[in-house]
VODREN-650205 format. One record per residue (C-alpha): residue number from 1; x, y, z. Coordinates in pm, 1 decimal. Each point is the difference from the previous one (the first is absolute). Example, Ala and Ser with C-alpha at 12.3 -4.5 7.8 and 13.67 -1.06 7.14 Angstrom:
BEGIN
<node 1,<1230.0,-450.0,780.0>>
<node 2,<137.0,344.0,-66.0>>
//
This chain:
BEGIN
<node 1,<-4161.7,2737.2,-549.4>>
<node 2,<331.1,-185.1,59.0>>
<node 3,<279.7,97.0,200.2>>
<node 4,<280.2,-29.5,-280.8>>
<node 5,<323.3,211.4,130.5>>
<node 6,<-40.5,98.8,359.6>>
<node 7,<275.7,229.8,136.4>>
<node 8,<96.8,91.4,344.8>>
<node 9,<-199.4,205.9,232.3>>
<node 10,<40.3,384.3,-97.2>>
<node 11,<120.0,-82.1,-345.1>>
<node 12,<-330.9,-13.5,-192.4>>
<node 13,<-96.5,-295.5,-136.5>>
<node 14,<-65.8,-172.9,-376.0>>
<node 15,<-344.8,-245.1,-91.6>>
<node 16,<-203.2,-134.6,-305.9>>
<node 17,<-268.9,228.3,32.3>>
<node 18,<-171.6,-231.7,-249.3>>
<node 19,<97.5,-200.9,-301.6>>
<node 20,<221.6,243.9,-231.3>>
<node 21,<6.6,273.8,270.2>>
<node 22,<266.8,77.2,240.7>>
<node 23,<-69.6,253.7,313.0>>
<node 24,<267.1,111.2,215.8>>
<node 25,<-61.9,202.7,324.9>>
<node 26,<185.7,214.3,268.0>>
<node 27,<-131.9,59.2,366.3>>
<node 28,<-25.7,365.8,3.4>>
<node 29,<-84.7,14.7,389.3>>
<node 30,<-218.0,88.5,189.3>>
<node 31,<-185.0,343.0,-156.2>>
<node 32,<-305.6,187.3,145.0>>
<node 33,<-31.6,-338.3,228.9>>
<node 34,<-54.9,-222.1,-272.8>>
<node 35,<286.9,-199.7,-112.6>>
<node 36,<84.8,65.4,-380.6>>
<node 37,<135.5,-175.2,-278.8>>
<node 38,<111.9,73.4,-380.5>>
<node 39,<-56.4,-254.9,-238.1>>
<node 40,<100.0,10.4,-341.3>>
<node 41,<-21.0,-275.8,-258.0>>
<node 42,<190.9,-140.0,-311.1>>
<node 43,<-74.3,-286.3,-273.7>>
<node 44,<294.4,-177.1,160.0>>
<node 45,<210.3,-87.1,346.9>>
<node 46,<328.7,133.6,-68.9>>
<node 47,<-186.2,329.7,-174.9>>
<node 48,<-194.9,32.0,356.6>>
<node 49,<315.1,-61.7,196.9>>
<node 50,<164.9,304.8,-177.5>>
<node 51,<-320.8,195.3,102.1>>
<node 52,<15.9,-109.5,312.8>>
<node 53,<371.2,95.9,31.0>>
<node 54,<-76.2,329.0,-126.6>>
<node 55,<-247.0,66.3,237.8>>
<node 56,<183.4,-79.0,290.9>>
<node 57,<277.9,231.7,-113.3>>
<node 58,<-257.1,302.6,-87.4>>
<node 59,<-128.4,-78.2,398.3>>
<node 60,<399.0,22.6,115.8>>
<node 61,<16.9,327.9,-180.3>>
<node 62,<-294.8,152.2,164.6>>
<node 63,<-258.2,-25.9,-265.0>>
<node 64,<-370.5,61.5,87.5>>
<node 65,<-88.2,-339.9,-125.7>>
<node 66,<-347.3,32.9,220.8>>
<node 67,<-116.9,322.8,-184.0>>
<node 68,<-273.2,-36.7,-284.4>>
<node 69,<141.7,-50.8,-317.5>>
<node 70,<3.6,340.4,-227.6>>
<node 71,<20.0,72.9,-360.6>>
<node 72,<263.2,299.7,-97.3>>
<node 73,<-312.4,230.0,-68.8>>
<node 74,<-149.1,-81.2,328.1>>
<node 75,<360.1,67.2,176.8>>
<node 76,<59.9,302.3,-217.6>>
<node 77,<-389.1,141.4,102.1>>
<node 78,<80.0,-67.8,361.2>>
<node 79,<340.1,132.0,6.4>>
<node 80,<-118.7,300.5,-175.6>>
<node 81,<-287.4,91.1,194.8>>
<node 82,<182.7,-34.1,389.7>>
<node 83,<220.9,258.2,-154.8>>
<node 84,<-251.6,244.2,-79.5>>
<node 85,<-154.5,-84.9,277.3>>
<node 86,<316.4,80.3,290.1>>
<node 87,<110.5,286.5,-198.5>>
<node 88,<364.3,11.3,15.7>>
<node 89,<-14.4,-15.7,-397.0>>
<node 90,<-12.4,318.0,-167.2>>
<node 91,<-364.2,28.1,-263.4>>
<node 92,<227.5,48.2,-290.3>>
<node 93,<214.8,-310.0,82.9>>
<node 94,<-338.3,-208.3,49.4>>
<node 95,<-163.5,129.4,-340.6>>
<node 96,<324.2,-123.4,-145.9>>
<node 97,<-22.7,-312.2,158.1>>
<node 98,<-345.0,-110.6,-117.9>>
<node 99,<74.4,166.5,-349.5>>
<node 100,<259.8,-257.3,-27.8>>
<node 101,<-173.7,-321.4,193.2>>
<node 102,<-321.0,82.3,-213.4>>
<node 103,<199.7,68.1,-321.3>>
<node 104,<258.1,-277.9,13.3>>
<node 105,<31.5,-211.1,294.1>>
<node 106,<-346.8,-133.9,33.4>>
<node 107,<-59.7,-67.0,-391.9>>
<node 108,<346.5,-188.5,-4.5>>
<node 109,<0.7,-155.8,329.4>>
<node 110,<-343.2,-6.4,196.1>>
<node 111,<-78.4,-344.9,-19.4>>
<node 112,<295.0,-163.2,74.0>>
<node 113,<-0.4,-109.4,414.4>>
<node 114,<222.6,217.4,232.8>>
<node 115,<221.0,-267.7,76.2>>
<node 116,<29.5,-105.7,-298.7>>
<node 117,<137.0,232.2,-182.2>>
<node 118,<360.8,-123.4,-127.8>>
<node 119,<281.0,264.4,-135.8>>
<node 120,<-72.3,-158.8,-366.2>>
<node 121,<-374.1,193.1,44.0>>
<node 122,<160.8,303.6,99.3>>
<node 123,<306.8,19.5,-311.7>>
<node 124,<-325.2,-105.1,-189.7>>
<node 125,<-152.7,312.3,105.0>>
<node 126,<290.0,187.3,-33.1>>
<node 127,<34.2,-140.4,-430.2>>
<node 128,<-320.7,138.9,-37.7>>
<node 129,<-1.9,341.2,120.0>>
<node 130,<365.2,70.2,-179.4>>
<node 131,<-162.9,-65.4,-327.6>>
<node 132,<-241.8,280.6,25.5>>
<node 133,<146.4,227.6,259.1>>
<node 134,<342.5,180.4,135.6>>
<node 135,<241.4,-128.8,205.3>>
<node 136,<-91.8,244.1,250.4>>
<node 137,<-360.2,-66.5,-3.9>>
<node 138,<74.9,-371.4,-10.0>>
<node 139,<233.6,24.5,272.2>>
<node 140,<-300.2,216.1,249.0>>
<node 141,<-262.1,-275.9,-49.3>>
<node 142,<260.0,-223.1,103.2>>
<node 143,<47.4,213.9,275.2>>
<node 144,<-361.3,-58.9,121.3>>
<node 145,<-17.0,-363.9,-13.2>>
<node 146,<347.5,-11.1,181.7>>
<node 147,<-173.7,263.6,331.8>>
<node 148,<-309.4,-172.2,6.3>>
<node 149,<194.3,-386.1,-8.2>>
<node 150,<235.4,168.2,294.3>>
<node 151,<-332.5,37.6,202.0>>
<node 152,<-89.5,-369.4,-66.4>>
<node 153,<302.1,-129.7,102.4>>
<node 154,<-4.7,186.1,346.2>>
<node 155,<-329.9,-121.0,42.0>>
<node 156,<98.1,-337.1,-29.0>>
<node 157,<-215.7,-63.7,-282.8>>
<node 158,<266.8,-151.2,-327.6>>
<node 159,<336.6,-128.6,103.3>>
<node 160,<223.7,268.8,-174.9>>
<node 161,<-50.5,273.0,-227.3>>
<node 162,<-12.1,-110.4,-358.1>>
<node 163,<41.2,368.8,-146.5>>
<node 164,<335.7,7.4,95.0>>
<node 165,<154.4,-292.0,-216.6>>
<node 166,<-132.2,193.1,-327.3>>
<node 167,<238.2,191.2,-252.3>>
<node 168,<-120.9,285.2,-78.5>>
<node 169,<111.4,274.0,-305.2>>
<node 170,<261.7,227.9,-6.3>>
<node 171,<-41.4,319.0,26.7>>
<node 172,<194.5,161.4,-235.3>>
<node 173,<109.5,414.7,93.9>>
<node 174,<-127.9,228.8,-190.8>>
<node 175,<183.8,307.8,-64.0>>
<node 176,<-261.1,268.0,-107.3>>
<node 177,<146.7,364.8,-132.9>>
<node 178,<96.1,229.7,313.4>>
<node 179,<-180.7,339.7,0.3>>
<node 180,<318.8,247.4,-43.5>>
<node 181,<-6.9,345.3,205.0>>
<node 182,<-8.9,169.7,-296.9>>
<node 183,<-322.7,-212.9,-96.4>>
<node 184,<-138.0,28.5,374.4>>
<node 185,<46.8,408.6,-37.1>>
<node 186,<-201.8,-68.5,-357.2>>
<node 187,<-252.5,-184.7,143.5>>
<node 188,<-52.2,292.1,330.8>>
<node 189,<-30.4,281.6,-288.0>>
<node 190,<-311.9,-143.3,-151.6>>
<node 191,<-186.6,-56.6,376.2>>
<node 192,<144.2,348.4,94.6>>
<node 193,<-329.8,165.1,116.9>>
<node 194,<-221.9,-331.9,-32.1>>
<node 195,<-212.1,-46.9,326.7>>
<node 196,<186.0,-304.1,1.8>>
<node 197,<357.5,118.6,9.0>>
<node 198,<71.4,-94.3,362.0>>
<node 199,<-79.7,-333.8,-100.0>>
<node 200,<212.0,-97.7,-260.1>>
<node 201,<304.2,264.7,177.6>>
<node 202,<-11.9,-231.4,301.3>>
<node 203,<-71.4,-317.3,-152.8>>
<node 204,<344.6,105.9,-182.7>>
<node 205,<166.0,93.9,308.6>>
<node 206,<-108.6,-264.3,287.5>>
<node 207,<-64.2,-250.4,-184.5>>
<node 208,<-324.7,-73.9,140.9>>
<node 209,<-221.9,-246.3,-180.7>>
<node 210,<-327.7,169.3,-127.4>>
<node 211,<-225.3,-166.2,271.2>>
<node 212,<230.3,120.5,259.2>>
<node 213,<19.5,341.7,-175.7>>
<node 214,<-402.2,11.2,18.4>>
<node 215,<-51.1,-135.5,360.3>>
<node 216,<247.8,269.2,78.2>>
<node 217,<-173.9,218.0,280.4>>
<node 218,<74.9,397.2,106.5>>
<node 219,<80.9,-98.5,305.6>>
<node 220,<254.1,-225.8,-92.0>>
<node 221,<199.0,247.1,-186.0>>
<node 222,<225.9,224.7,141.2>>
<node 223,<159.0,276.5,-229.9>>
<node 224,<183.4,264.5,261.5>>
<node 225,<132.2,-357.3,120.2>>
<node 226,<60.2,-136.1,-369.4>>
<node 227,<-122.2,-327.9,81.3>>
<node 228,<-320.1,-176.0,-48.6>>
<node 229,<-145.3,-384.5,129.4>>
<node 230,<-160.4,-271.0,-210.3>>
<node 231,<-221.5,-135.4,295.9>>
<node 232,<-301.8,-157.2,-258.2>>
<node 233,<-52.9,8.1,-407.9>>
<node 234,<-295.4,-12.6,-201.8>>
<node 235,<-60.9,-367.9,-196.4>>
<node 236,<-305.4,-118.4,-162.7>>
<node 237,<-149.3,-287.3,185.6>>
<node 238,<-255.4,-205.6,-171.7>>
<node 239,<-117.2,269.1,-205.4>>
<node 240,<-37.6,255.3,244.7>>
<node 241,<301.8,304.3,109.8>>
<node 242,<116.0,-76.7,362.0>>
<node 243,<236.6,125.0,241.9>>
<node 244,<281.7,-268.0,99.6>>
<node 245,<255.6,-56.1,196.6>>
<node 246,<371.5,27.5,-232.8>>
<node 247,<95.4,-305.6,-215.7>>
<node 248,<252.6,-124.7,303.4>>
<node 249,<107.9,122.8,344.4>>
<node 250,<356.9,153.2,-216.7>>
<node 251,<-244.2,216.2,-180.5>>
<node 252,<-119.6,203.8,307.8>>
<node 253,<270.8,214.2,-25.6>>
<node 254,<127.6,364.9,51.0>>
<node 255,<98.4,143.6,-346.9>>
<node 256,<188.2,318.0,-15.8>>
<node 257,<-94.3,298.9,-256.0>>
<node 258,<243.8,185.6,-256.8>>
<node 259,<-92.0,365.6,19.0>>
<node 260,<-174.7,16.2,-322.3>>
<node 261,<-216.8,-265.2,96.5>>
<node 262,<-124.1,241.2,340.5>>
<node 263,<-72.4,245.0,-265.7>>
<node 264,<-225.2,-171.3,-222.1>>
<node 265,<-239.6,-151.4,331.4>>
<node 266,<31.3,346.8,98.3>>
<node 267,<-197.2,154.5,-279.6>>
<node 268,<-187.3,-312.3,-82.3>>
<node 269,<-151.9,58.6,385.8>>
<node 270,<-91.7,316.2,-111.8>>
<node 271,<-166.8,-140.2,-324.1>>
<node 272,<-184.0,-228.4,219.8>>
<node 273,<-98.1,276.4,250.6>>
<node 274,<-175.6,166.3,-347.4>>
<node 275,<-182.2,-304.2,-97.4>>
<node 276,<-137.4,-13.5,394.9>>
<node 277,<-125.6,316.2,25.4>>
<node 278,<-147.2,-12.5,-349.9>>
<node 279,<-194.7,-342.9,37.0>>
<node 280,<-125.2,119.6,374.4>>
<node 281,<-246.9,-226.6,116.2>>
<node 282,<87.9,-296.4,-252.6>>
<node 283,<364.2,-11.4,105.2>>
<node 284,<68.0,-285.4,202.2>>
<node 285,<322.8,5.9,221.4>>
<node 286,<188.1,-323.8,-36.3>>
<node 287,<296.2,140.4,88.3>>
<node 288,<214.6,-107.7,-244.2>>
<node 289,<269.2,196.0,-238.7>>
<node 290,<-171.3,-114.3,-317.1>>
<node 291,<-352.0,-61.9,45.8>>
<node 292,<-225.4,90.2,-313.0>>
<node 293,<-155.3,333.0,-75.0>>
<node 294,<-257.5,-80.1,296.5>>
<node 295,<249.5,-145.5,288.6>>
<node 296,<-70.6,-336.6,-72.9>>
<node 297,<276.5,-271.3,-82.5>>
<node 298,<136.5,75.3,-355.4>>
<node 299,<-83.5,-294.1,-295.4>>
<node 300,<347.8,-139.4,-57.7>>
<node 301,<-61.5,-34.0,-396.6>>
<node 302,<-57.0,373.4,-0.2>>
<node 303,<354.2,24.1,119.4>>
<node 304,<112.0,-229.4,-259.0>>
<node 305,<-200.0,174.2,-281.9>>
<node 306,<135.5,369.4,72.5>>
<node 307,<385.4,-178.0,40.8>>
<node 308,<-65.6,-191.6,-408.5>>
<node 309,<-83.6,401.2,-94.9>>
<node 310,<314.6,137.5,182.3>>
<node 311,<244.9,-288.7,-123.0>>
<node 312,<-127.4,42.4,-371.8>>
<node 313,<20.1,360.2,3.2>>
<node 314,<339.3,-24.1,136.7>>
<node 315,<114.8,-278.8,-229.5>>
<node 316,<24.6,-272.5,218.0>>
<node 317,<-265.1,-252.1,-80.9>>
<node 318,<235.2,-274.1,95.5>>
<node 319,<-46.6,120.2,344.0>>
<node 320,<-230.7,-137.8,293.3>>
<node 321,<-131.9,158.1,287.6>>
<node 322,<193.5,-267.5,232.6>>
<node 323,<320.9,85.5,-194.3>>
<node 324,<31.6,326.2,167.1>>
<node 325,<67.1,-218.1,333.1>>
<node 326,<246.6,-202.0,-207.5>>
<node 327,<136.0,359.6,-74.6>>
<node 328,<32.0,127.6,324.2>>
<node 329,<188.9,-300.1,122.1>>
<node 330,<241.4,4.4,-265.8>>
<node 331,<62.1,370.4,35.6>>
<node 332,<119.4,-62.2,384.1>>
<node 333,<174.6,-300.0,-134.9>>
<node 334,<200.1,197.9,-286.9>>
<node 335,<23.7,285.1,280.1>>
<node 336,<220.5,-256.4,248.0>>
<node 337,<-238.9,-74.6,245.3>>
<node 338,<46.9,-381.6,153.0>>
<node 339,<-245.4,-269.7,-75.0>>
<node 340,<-141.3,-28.3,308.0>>
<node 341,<-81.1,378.1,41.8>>
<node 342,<-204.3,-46.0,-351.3>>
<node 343,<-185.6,-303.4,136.0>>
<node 344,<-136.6,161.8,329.3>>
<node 345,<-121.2,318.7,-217.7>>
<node 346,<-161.9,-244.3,-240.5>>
<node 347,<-170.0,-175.8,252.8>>
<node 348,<154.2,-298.0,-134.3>>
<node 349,<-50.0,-398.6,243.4>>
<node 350,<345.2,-20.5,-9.6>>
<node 351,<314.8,64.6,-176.7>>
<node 352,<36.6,-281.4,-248.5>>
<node 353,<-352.9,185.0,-141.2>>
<node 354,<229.3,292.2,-78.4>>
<node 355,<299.2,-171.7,-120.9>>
<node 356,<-207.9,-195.7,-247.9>>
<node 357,<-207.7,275.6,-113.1>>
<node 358,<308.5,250.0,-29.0>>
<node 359,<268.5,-193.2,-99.1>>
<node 360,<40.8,134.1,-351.2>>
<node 361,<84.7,339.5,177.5>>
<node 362,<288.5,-169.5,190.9>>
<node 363,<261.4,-112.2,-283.4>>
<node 364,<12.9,399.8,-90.4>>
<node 365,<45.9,70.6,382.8>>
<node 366,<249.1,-301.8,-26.7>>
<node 367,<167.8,189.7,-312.5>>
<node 368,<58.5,326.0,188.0>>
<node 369,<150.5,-177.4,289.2>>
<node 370,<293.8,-163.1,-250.1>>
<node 371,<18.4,374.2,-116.2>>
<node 372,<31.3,144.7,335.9>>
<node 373,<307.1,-241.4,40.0>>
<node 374,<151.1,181.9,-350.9>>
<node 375,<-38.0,310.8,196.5>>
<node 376,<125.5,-91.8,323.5>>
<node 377,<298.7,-173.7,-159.5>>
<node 378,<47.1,226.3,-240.8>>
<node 379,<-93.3,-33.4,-384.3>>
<node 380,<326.2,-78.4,-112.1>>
<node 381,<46.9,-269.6,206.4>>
<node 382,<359.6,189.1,133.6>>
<node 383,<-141.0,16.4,396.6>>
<node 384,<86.5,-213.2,260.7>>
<node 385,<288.6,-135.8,-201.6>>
<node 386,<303.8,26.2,191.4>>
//
């Protein structure tokens, strides 16, 4: 080997590894006692000397050029398992995780080295998935790839987080049908009775989402008070119905009660005091508001099965179950009540959430503002004119 382009002490240096091979190398320091070097290598000088240069600004950054070298799957397997394993990710959020790193980002990406991975492999990604999914979806695998190349970067393992410098979809708002009261009084008629009522009453007027509404406990409800607490909700988690801890820390929230609402826990306790003393030694006390006919956690798609009878009986097969949150919020919306009042009883990350969500409700609030300046002025137009 021949010394070809020697640089200056700390700079790295460039050599004809052999005839039609280039290697340049950068003094890493001294590591675990050993002094360490990276060495990379190019068909040519001037293509090692921009490797070279490249590694030396990687090193300035921070980069952990000393670490083994790992393929995305390998990162995305480690990075996936030291969450599970320190367990400040929820189950749910982890299942989704490795739904989307085993459904998407490992077919697409797993081979290619951690560092790397350029932006044009990412917007390549990114082509892909919009041509057989929605923006949305497109947009949370994205997501993923973007957390789990955060974590790389702190680690000192690329030099900056490709993810960032893709362009992703638009998402475009949709403006589904809002439930009317008259429709929402509709809908109430045909579960009148149902030992299921309370359900769809409160789901109506919290606006709890249906795990919430499931993971709901007795002693988290408070009718003399007209209040009750979403402290956990009920997800499935890898197949199997667990317990959890609510979506974020805005969803732990206090949500107070209309009147009605006290009514219909008050005789579905009562229901559910029936059921107890009828099952006897089978029943097993969860707790919970609406645990099945033996105490246990209720099957979510049996909630969503008795809701497709109620909506088609009461015309309103347009409707979901999660558009009687939609209908609660726009009910306190039409009703006057500020933005950031509906985002805390929604449980909502932050405010933008609501404003985004809700905005379709707004122009009409924004119409009967103009009109309240008709009224204050006058309809004429005659007052305040001297």
């Amino acid at each position: 080997m021949s010394g070809k382009s020697r640089r200056g002490h700390g700079e790295g240096s460039v050599y004809e590894f052999k005839p039609g091979l280039w290697a340049a190398s950068v003094d890493l320091g001294w590591i675990d006692g050993k002094r360490r070097r990276k060495v990379v290598y190019a068909p040519t000088e001037a293509e090692a000397i921009v490797k070279r240069d490249a590694l030396r600004r990687a090193l300035t950054l921070g980069v952990n050029l000393a670490a083994p070298p790992r393929t995305i799957k390998e990162w995305l397997t480690e990075w996936l398992t030291e969450k599970e394993r320190d367990g400040s990710t929820k189950p749910t959020t982890i299942a989704r995780y490795r739904q989307v790193i085993d459904g998407h980002l490992i077919p697409q990406l797993g081979r290619i080295k951690l560092d790397k991975l350029s932006p044009r492999d990412v917007q390549r990604l990114v082509a892909q998935l919009r041509d057989k999914m929605a923006p949305a979806s497109v947009i949370k695998v994205h997501g993923v790839l973007r957390v789990a190349l955060a974590d790389a970067l702190r680690l000192d393992l690329v030099e900056r987080n490709v993810a960032k410098a893709a362009k992703l979809p638009r998402l475009g708002r949709v403006e589904r049908r809002a439930l009317t009261p008259a429709e929402a009084r509709k809908l109430l008629t045909e579960v009148a009775g149902d030992r299921l009522e309370a359900f769809f009453v409160l789901a109506l007027t919290t606006g709890l989402r249906r795990g919430e509404l499931l993971g709901l406990r007795w002693i988290d409800v408070e009718t003399d008070e007209k209040v009750l607490f979403v402290r956990q909700t009920l997800q499935r988690v890898n197949g199997q119905l667990c317990i959890v801890s609510p979506k974020t820390h805005r969803s732990t929230r206090p949500v107070p009660m209309a009147r009605f609402a006290c009514e219909a826990l008050i005789r579905h306790r009562e229901v559910q005091d029936r059921e107890k003393a009828a099952t006897e030694e089978l029943w097993r006390e969860s707790g919970l508001v609406f645990a099945n006919t033996l105490g246990g956690p209720m099957e979510p798609r049996n909630v969503n099965r008795r809701f497709e009878q109620a909506r088609k009986a009461a015309g309103l097969e347009w409707l979901r179950l999660h558009d009687l949150r939609h209908a609660f919020a726009t009910f306190l919306l039409h009703d006057g009540q500020e933005l950031r009042t509906v985002m805390e009883l929604l449980g909502h990350s932050t405010i933008r959430l609501t404003a985004d969500t809700y905005g379709h409700v707004l122009p009409a609030k924004a119409r009967d503002a103009a009109d309240g300046i008709d009224r204050i002025m006058g309809e004429d137009g005659e007052a305040g004119k001297p």
